[in-house]
C-alpha positions, -999 to +999 in steps of 0.1 A: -078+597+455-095+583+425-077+550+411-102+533+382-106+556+355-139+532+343-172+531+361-185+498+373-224+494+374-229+464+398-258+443+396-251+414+423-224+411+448-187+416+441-164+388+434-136+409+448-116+440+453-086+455+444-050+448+452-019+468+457+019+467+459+039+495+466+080+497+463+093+536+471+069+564+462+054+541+436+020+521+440+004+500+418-035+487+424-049+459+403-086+460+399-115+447+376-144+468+364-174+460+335-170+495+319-186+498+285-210+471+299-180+441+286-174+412+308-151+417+344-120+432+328-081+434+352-067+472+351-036+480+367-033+517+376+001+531+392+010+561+409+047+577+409+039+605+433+034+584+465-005+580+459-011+616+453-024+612+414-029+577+397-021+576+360-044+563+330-050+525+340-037+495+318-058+464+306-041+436+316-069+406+313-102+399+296-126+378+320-106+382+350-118+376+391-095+384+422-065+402+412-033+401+434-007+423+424+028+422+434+063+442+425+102+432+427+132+446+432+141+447+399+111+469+387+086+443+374+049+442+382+029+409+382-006+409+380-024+372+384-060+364+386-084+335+377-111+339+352-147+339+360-161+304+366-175+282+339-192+258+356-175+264+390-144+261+373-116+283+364-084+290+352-049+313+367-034+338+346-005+360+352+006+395+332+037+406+339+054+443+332+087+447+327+090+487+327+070+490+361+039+485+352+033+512+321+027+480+297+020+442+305+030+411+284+000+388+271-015+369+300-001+331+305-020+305+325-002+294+349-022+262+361-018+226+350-053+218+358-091+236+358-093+251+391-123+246+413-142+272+423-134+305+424-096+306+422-086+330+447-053+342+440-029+357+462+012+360+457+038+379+474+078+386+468+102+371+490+135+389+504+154+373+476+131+389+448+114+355+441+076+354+433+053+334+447+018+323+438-011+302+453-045+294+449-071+266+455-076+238+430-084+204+424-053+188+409-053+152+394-080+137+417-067+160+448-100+177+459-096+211+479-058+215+472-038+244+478-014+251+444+022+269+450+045+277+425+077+301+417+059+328+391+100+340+381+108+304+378+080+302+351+089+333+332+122+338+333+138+299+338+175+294+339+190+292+307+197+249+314+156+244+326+138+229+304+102+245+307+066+231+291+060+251+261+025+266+269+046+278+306+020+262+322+032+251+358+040+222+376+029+235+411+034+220+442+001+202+457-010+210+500-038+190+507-066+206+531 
């Protein structure tokens, strides 16, 4: 079953491939592609006839590399992914739909620092609908570090927390 409704005309080796989440008979896979020849774009496309047919896929990110895509409980989609490297450095960004992935908020970065080369994403839900994110990144002096840090947390704190204005996280550090 077709999913990308763009074309992508490769020229060198991919960065990455898609993602998927499914919860029910909906799936969701998150993707870049270079249609209309612009830089590596993130699409979300979903399905709500158990993979039969995939609708009309939604931009999510503008100069986006390895998407991981995850759903809750509670019907919302996260897409994250890090830009493509400047100078072997780049940054995490996380989308997030709150009617199940038919439209996604702006992209937020979620890292405090510049990661180090190519940010490889990955997140997953937990049993209690928490959202978890990691990827590799050199944090305050910390070379080859693995970042973790509560995506729900970040988006949706509890009404006493008292979050950073640009929701930019404080994750926590595993050296390697």
């Amino acid at each position: 079953v077709r999913v990308s409704h763009g074309r992508w005309i490769l020229d060198a080796c991919p960065g990455t491939g898609p993602s998927g989440a499914a919860r029910g008979d909906t799936l969701w896979v998150s993707y870049m592609d270079q249609r209309n020849n612009t830089a590596q774009t993130i699409y979300v496309s979903r399905s709500t006839d158990g993979g039969a047919t995939f609708g009309t896929d939604v931009k999510v990110g503008d100069n986006g590399n390895f998407p991981s895509l995850v759903a809750d409980g509670q019907g919302r989609v996260y897409c994250l992914w890090s830009d493509v490297p400047r100078n072997n450095r780049a940054n995490v960004y996380l989308a997030a739909s709150e009617n199940g992935g038919a439209t996604f908020g702006p992209p937020v970065r979620i890292n405090p620092d510049t990661s180090i080369v190519n940010a490889q994403v990955r997140c997953v839900v937990a049993p209690n609908d928490s959202v978890y994110c990691t990827w590799r990144e050199e944090i305050s002096s910390y070379r080859n570090s693995i970042a973790f840090t509560n995506v729900k947390q970040l988006l949706y704190p509890a009404p006493s927390s008292d979050v950073h204005e640009s929701r930019v996280s404080t994750p926590e550090l595993f050296s390697i």
